[in-house]
PDB file of N, CA, C and O in Angstrom:
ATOM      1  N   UNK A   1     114.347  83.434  99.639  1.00  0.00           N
ATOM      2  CA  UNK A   1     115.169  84.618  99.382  1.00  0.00           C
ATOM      3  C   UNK A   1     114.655  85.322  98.124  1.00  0.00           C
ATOM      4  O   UNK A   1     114.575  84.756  97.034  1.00  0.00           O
ATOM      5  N   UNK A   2     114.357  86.433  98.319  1.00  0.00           N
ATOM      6  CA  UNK A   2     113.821  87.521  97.131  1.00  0.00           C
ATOM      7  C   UNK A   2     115.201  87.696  96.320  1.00  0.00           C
ATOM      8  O   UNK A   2     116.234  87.832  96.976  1.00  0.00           O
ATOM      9  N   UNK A   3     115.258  87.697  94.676  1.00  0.00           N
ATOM     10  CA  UNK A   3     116.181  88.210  94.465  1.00  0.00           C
ATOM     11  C   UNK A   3     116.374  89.682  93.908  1.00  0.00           C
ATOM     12  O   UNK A   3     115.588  90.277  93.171  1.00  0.00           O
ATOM     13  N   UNK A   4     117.828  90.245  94.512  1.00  0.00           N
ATOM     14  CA  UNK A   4     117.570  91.813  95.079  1.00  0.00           C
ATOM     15  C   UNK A   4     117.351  92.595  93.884  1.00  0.00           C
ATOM     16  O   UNK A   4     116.721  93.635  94.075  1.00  0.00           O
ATOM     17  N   UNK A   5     117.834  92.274  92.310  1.00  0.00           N
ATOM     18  CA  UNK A   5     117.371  92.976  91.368  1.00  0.00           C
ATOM     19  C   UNK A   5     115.845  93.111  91.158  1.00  0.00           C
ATOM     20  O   UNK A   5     115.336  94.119  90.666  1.00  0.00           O
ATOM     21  N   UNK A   6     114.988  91.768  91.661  1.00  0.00           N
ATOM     22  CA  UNK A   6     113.328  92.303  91.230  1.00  0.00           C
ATOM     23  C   UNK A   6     112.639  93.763  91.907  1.00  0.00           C
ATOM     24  O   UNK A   6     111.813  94.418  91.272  1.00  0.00           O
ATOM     25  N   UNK A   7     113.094  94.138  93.228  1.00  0.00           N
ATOM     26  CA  UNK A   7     112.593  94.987  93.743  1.00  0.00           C
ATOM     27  C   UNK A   7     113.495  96.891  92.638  1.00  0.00           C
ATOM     28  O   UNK A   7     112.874  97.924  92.387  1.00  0.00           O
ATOM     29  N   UNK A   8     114.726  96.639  92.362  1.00  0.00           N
ATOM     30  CA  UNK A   8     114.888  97.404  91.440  1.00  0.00           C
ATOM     31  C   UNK A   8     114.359  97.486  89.963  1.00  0.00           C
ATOM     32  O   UNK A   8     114.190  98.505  89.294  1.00  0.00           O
ATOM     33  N   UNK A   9     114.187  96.478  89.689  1.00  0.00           N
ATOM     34  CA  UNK A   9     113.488  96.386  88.220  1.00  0.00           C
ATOM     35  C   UNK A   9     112.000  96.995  88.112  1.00  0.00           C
ATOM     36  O   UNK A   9     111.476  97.865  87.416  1.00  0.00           O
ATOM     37  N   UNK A  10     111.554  96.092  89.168  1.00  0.00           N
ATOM     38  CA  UNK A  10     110.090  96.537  89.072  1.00  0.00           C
ATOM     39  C   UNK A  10     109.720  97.814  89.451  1.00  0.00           C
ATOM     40  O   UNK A  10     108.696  98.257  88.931  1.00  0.00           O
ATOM     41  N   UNK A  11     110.513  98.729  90.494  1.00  0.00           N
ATOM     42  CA  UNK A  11     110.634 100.141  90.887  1.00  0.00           C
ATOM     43  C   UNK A  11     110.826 101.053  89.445  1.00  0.00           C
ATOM     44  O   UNK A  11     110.222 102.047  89.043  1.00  0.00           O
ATOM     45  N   UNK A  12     111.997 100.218  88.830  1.00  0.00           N
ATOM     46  CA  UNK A  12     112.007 101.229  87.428  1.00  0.00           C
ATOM     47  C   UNK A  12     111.028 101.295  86.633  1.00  0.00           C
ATOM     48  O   UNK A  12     110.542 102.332  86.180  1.00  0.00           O
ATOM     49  N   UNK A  13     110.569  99.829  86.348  1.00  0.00           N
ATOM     50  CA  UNK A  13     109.530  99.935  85.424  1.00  0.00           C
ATOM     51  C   UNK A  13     108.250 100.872  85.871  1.00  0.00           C
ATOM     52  O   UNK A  13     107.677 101.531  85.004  1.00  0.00           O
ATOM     53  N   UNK A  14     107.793 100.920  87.317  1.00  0.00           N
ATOM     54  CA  UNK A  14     107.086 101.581  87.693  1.00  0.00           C
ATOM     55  C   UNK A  14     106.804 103.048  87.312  1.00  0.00           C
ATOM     56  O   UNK A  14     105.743 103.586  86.996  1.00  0.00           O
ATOM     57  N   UNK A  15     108.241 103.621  87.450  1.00  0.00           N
ATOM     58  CA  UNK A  15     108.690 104.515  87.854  1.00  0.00           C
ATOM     59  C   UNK A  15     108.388 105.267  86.337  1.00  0.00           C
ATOM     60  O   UNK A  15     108.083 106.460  86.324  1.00  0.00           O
ATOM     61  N   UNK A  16     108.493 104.495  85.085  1.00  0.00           N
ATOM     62  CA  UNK A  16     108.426 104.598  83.640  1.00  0.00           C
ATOM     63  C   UNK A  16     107.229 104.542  83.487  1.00  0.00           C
ATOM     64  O   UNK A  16     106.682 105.417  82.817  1.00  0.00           O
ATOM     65  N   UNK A  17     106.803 103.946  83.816  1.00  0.00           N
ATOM     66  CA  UNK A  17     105.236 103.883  83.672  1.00  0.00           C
ATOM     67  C   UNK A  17     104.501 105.297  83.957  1.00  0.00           C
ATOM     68  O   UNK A  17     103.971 106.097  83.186  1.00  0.00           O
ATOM     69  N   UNK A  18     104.623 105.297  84.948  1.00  0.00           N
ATOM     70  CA  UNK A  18     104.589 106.712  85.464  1.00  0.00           C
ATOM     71  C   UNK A  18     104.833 108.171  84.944  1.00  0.00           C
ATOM     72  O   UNK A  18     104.166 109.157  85.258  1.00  0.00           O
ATOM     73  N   UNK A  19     106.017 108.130  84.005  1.00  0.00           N
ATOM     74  CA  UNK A  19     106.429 109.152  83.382  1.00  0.00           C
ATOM     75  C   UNK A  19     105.546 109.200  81.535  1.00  0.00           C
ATOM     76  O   UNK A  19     105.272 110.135  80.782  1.00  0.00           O
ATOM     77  N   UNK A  20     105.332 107.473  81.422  1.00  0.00           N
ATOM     78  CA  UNK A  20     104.728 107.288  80.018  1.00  0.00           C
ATOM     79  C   UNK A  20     103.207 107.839  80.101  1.00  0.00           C
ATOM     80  O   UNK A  20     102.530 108.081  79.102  1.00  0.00           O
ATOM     81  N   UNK A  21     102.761 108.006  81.463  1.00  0.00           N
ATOM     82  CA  UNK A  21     101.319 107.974  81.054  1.00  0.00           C
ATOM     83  C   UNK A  21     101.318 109.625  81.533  1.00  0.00           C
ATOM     84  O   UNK A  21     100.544 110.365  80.925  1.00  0.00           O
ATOM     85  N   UNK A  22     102.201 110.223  82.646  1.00  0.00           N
ATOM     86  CA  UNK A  22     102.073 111.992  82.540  1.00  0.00           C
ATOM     87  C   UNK A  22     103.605 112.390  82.511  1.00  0.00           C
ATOM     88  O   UNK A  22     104.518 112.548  83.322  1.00  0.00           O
ATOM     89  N   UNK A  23     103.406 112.465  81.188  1.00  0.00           N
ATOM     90  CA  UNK A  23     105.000 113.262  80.920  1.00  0.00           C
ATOM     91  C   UNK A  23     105.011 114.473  81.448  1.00  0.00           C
ATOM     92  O   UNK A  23     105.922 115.126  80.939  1.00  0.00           O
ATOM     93  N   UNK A  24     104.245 115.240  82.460  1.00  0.00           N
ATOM     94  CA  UNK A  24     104.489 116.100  82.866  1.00  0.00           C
ATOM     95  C   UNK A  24     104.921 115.818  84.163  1.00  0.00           C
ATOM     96  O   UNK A  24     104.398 116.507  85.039  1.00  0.00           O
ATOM     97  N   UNK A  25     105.736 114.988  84.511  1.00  0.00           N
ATOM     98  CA  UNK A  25     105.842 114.218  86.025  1.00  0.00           C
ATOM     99  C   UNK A  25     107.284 114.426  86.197  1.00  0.00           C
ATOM    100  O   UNK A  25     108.062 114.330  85.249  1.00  0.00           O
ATOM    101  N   UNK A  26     107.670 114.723  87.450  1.00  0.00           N
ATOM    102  CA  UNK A  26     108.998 115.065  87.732  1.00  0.00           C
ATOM    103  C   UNK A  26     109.318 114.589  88.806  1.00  0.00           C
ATOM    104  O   UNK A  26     108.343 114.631  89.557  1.00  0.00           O
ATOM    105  N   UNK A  27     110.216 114.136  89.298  1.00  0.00           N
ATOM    106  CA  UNK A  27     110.220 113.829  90.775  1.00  0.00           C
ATOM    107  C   UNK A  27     109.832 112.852  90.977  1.00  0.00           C
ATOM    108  O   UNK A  27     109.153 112.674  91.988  1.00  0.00           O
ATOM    109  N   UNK A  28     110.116 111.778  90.057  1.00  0.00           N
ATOM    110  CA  UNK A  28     109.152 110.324  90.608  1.00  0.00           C
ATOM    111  C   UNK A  28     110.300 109.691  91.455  1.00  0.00           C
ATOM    112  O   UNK A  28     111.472 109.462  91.157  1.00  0.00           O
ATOM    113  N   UNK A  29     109.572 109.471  92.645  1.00  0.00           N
ATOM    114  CA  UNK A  29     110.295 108.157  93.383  1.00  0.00           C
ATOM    115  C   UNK A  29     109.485 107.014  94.001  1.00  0.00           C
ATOM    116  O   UNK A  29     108.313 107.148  94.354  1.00  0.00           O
ATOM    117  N   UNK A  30     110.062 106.087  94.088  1.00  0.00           N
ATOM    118  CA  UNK A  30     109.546 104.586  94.555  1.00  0.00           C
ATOM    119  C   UNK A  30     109.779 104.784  95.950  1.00  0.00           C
ATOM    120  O   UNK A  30     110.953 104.863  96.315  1.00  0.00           O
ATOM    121  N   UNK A  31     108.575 104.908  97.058  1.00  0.00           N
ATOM    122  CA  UNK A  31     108.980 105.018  98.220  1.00  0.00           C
ATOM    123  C   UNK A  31     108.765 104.063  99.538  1.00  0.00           C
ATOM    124  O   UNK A  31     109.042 104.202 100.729  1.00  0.00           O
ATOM    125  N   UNK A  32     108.031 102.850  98.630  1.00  0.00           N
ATOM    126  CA  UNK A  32     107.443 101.698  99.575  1.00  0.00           C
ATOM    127  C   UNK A  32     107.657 100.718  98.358  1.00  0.00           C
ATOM    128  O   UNK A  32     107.265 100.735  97.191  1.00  0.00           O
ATOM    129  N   UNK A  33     108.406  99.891  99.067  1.00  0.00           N
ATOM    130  CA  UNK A  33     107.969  98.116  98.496  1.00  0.00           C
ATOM    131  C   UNK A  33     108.492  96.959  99.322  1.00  0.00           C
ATOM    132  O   UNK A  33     109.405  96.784 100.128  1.00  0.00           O
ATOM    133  N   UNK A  34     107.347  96.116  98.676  1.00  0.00           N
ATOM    134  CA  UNK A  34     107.047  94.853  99.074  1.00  0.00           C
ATOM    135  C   UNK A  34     107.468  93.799  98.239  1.00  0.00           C
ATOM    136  O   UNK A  34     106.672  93.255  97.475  1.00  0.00           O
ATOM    137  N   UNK A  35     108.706  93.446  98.322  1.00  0.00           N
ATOM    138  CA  UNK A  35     108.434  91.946  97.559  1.00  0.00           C
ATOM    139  C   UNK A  35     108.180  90.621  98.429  1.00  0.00           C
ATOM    140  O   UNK A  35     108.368  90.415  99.628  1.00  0.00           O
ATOM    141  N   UNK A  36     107.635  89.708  97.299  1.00  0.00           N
ATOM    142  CA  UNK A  36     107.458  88.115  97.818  1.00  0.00           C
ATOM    143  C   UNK A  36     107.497  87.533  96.843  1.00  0.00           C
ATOM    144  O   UNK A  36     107.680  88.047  95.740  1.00  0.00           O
ATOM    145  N   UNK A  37     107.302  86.121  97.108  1.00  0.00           N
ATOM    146  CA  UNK A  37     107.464  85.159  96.196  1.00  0.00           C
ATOM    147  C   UNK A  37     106.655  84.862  95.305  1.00  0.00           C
ATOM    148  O   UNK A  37     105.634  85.498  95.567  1.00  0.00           O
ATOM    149  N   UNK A  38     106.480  84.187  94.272  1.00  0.00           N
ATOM    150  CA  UNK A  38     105.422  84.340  93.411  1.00  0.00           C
ATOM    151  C   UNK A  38     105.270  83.208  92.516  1.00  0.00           C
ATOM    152  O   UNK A  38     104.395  83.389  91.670  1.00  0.00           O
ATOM    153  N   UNK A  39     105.981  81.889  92.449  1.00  0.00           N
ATOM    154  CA  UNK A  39     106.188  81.273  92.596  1.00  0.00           C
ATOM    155  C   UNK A  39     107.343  80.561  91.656  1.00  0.00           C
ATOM    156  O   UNK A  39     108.363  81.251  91.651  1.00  0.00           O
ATOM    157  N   UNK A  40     107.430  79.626  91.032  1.00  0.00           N
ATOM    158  CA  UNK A  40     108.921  78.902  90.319  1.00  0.00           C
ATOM    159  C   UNK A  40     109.263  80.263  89.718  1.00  0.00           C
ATOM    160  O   UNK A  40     108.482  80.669  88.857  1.00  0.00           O
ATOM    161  N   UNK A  41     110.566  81.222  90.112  1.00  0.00           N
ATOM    162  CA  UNK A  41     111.232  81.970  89.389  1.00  0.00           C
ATOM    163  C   UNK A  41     110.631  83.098  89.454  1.00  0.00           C
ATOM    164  O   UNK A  41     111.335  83.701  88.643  1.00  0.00           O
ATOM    165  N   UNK A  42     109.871  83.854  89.793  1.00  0.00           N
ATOM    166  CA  UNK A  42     108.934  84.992  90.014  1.00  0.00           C
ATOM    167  C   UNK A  42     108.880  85.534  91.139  1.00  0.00           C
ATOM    168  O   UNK A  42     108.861  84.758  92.095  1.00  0.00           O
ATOM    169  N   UNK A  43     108.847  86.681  91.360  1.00  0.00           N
ATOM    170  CA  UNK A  43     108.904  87.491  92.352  1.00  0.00           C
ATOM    171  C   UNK A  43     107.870  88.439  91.997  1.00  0.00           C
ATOM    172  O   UNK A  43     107.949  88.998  90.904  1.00  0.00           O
ATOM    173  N   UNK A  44     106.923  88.686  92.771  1.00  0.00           N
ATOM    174  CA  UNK A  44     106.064  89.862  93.053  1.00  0.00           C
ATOM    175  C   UNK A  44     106.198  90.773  93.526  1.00  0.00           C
ATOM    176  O   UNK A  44     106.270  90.538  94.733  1.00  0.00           O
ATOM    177  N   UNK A  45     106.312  92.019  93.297  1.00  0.00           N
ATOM    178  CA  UNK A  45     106.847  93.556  93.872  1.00  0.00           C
ATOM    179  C   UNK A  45     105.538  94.147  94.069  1.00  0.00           C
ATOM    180  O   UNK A  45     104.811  94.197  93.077  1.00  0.00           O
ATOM    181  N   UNK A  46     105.020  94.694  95.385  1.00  0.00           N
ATOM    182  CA  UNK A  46     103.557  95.813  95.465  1.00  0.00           C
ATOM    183  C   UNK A  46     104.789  96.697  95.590  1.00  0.00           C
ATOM    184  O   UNK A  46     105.983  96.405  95.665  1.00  0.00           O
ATOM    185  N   UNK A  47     103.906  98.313  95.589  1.00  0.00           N
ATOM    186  CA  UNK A  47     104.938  99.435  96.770  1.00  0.00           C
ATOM    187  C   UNK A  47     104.093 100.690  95.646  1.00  0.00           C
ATOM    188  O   UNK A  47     103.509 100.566  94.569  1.00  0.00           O
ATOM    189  N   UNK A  48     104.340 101.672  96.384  1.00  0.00           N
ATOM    190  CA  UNK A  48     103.910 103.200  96.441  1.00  0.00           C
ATOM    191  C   UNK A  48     105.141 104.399  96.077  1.00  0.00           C
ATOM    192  O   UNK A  48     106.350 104.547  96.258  1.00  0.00           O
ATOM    193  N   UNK A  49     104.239 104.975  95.584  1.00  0.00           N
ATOM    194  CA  UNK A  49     105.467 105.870  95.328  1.00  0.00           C
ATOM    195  C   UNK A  49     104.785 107.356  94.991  1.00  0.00           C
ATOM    196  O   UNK A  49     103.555 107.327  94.993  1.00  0.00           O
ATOM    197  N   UNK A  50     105.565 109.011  94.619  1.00  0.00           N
ATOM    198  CA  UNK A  50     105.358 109.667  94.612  1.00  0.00           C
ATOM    199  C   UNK A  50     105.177 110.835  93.601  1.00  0.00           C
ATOM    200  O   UNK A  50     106.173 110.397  93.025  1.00  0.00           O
ATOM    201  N   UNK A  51     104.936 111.589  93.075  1.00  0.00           N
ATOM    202  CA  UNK A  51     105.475 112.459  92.061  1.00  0.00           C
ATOM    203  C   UNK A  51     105.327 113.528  91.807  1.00  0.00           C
ATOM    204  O   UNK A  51     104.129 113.418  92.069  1.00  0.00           O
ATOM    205  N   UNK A  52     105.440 114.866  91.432  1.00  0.00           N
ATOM    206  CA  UNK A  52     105.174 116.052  91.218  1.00  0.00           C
ATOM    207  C   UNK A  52     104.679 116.282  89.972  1.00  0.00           C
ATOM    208  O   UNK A  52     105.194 115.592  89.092  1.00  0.00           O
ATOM    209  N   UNK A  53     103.674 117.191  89.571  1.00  0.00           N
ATOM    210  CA  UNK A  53     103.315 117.935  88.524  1.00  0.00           C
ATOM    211  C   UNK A  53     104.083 119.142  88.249  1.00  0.00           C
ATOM    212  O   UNK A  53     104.722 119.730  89.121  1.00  0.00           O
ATOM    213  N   UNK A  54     104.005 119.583  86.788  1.00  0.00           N
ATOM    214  CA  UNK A  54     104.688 120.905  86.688  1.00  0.00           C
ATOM    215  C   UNK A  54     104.065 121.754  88.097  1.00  0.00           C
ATOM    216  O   UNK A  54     104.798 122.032  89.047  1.00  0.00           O
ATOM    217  N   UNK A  55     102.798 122.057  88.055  1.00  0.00           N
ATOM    218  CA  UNK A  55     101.847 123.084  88.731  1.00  0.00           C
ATOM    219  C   UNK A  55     101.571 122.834  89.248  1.00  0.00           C
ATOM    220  O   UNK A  55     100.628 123.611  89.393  1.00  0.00           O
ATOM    221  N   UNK A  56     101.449 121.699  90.495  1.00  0.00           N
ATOM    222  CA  UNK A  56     100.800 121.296  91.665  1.00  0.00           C
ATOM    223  C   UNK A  56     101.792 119.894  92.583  1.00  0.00           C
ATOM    224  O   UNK A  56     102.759 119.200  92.271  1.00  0.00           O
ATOM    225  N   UNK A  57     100.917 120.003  93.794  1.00  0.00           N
ATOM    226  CA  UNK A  57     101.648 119.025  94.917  1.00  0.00           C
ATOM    227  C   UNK A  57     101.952 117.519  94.557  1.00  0.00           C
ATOM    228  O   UNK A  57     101.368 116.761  93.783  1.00  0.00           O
ATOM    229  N   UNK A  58     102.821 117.369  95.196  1.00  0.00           N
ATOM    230  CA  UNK A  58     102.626 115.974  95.346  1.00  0.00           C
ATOM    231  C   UNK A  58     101.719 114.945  94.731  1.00  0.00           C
ATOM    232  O   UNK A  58     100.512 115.170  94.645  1.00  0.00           O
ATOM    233  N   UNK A  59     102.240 113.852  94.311  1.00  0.00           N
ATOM    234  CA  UNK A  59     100.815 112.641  94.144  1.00  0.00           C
ATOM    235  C   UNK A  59     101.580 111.799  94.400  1.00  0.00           C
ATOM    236  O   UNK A  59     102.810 111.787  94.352  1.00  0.00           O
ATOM    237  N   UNK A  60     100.338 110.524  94.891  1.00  0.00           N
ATOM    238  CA  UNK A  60     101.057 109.332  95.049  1.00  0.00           C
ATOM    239  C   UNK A  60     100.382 108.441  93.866  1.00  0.00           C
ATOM    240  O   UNK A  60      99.421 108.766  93.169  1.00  0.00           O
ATOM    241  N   UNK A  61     101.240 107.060  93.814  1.00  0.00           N
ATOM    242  CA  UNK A  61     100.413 106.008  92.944  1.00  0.00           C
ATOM    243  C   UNK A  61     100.663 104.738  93.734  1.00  0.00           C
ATOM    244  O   UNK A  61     101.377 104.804  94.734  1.00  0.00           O
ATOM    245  N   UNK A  62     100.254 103.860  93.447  1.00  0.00           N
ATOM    246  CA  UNK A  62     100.653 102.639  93.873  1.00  0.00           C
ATOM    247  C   UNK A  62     101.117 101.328  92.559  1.00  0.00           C
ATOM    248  O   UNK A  62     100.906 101.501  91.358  1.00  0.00           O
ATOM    249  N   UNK A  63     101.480 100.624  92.891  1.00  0.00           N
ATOM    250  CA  UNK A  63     102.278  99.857  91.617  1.00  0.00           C
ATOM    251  C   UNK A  63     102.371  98.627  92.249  1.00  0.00           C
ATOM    252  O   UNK A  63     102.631  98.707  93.449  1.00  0.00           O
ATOM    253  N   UNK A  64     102.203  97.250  91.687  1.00  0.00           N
ATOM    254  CA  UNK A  64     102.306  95.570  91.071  1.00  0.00           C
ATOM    255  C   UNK A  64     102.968  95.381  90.258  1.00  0.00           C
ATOM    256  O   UNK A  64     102.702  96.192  89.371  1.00  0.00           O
ATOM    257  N   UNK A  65     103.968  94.569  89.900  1.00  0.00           N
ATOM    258  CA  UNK A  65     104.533  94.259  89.337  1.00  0.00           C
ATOM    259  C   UNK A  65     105.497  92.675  89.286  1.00  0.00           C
ATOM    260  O   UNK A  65     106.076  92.277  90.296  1.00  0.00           O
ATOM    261  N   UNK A  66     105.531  92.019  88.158  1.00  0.00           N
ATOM    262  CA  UNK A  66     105.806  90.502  88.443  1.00  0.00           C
ATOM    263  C   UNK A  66     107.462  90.858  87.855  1.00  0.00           C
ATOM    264  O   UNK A  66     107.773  91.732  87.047  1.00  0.00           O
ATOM    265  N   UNK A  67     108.302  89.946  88.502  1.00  0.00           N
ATOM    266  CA  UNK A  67     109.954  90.323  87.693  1.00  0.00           C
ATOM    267  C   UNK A  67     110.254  88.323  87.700  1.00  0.00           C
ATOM    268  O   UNK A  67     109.977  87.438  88.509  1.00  0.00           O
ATOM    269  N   UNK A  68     111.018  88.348  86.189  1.00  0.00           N
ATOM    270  CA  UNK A  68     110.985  86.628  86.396  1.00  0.00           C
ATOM    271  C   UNK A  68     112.497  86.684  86.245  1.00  0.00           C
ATOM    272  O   UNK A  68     113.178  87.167  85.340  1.00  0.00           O
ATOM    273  N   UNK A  69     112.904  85.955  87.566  1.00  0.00           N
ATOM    274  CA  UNK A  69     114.585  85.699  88.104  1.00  0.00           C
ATOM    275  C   UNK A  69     115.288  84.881  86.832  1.00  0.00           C
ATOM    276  O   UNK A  69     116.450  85.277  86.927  1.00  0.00           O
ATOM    277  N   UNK A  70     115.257  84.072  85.826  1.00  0.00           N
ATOM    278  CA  UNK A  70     115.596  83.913  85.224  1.00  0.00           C
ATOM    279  C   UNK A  70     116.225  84.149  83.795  1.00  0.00           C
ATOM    280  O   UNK A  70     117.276  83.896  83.206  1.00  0.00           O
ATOM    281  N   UNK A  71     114.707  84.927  83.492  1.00  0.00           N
ATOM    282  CA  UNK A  71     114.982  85.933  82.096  1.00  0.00           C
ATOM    283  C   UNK A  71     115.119  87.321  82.638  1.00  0.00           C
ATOM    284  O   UNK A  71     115.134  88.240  81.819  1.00  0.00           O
ATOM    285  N   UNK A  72     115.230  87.619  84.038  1.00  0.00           N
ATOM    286  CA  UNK A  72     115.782  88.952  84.628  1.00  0.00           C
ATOM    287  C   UNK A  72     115.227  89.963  83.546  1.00  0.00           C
ATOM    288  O   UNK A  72     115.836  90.827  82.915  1.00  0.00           O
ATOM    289  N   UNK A  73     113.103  89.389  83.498  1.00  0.00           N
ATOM    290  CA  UNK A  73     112.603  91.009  83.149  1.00  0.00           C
ATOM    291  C   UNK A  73     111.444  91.381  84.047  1.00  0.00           C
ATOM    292  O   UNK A  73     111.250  90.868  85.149  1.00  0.00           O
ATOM    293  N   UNK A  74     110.825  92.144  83.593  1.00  0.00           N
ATOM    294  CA  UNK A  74     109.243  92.504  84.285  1.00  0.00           C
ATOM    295  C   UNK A  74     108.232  92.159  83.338  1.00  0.00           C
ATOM    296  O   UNK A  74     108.241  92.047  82.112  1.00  0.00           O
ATOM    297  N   UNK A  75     107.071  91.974  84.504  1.00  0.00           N
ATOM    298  CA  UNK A  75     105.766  92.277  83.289  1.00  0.00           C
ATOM    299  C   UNK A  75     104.693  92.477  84.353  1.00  0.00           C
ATOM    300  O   UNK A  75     104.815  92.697  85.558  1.00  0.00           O
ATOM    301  N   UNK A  76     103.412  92.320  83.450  1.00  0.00           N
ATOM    302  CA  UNK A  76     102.644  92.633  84.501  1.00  0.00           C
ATOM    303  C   UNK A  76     102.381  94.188  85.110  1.00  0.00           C
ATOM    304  O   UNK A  76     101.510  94.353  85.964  1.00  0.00           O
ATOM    305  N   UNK A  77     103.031  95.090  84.713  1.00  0.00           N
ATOM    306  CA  UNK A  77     103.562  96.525  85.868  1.00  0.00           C
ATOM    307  C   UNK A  77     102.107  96.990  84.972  1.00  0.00           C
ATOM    308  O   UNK A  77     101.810  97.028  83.778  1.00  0.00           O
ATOM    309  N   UNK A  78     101.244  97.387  86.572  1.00  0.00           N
ATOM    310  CA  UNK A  78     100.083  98.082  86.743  1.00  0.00           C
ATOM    311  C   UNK A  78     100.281  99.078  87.691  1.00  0.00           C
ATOM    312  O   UNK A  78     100.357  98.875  88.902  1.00  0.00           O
ATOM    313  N   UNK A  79     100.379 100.363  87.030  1.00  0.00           N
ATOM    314  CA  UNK A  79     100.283 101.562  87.997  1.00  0.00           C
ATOM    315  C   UNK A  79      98.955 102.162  88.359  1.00  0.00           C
ATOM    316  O   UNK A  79      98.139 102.117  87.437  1.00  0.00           O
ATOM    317  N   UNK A  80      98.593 102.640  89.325  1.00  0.00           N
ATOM    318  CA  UNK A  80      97.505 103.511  89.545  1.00  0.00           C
ATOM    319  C   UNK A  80      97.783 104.396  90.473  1.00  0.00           C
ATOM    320  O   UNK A  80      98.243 104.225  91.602  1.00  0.00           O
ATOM    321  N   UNK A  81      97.334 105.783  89.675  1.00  0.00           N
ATOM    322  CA  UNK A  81      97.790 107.006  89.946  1.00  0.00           C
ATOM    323  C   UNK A  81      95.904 107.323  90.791  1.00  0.00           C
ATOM    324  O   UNK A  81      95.628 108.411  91.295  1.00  0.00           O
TER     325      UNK A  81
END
């Protein structure tokens, strides 16, 4: 059983990530994920997601991210835009 906060955590952190590296980003959403197990207490999150520029279309990125069920944080969160 995945637990259901890692797939939100790691979406946010993503999602921050995202905004830290182009603060010109609006519209970010998390629109694919994957969690699994990862092993004692860890959960692994992949998934994709989307975002707007002031001046142009759409982008996507994709995002990894580890969330540990115990100390209920993230780490690990690698975005690529």
């Amino acid at each position: 059983m995945v637990d259901p906060f890692a797939v939100s955590a790691c979406s946010d952190a993503a999602s921050q990530e995202v905004r830290t590296r182009m603060p010109s980003a609006n519209a970010v959403a998390v629109t694919k994920t994957d969690p699994s197990s990862a092993g004692d207490n860890r959960v692994s999150v992949s998934g994709e997601g989307t975002f707007a520029g002031v001046a142009g279309p759409s982008q996507t990125f994709t995002f990894q991210c580890t969330y540990d069920v115990k100390a209920r944080t993230t780490s690990g969160v690698t975005v690529l835009l």
